[in-house]
N, C-alpha and C positions, 0 to 999 in steps of 0.2 A: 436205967431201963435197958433190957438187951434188947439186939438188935428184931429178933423174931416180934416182941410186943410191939416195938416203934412199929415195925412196917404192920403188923397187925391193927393199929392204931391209924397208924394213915389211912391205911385201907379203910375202915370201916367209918373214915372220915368223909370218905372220897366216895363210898356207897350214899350214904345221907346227903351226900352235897347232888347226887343225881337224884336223889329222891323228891327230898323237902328242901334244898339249900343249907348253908351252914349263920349261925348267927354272929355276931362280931369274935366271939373270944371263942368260937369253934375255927376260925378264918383264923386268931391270931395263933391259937395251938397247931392247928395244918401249916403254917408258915414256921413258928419254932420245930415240929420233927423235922420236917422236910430238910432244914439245913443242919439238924444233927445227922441226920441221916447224910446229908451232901459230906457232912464235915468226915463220917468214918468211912465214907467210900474215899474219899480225897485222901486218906489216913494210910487207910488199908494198900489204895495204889501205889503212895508215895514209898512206901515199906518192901514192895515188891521190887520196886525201879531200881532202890537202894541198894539192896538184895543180890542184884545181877552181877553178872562176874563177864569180864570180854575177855575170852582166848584167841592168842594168836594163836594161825594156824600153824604158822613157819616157825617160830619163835620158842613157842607154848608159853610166853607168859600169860598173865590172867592182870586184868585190869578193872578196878573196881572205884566208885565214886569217894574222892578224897584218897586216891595213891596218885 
């Protein structure tokens, strides 16, 4: 599932749950996106952090996670 349906899908979890409420296995599907969704933002951040590079400014070297 890409990411556009997940949140499309929660959303319109999350409209019915202010409407009518959600039934058991609509509660357990809003609890499984939710943490797929948790898991690629956790995914996506950890890749950026990764990513970064630290310049000296004296030096110029450049320092990056694992050197």
């Amino acid at each position: 599932m890409d990411i556009e349906s997940l949140v499309a899908r929660i959303n319109e979890l999350a409209r019915k749950q202010k409407e009518s409420g959600l039934n058991d296995a609509e509660l357990a599907e809003r609890a499984e996106l939710r943490e797929i969704y948790l898991n690629n933002i956790r995914s996506n951040f950890r890749q950026q952090l990764e990513s970064i590079e630290i310049v000296d400014d004296v030096s110029g070297d450049t320092y990056s996670k694992g050197k």
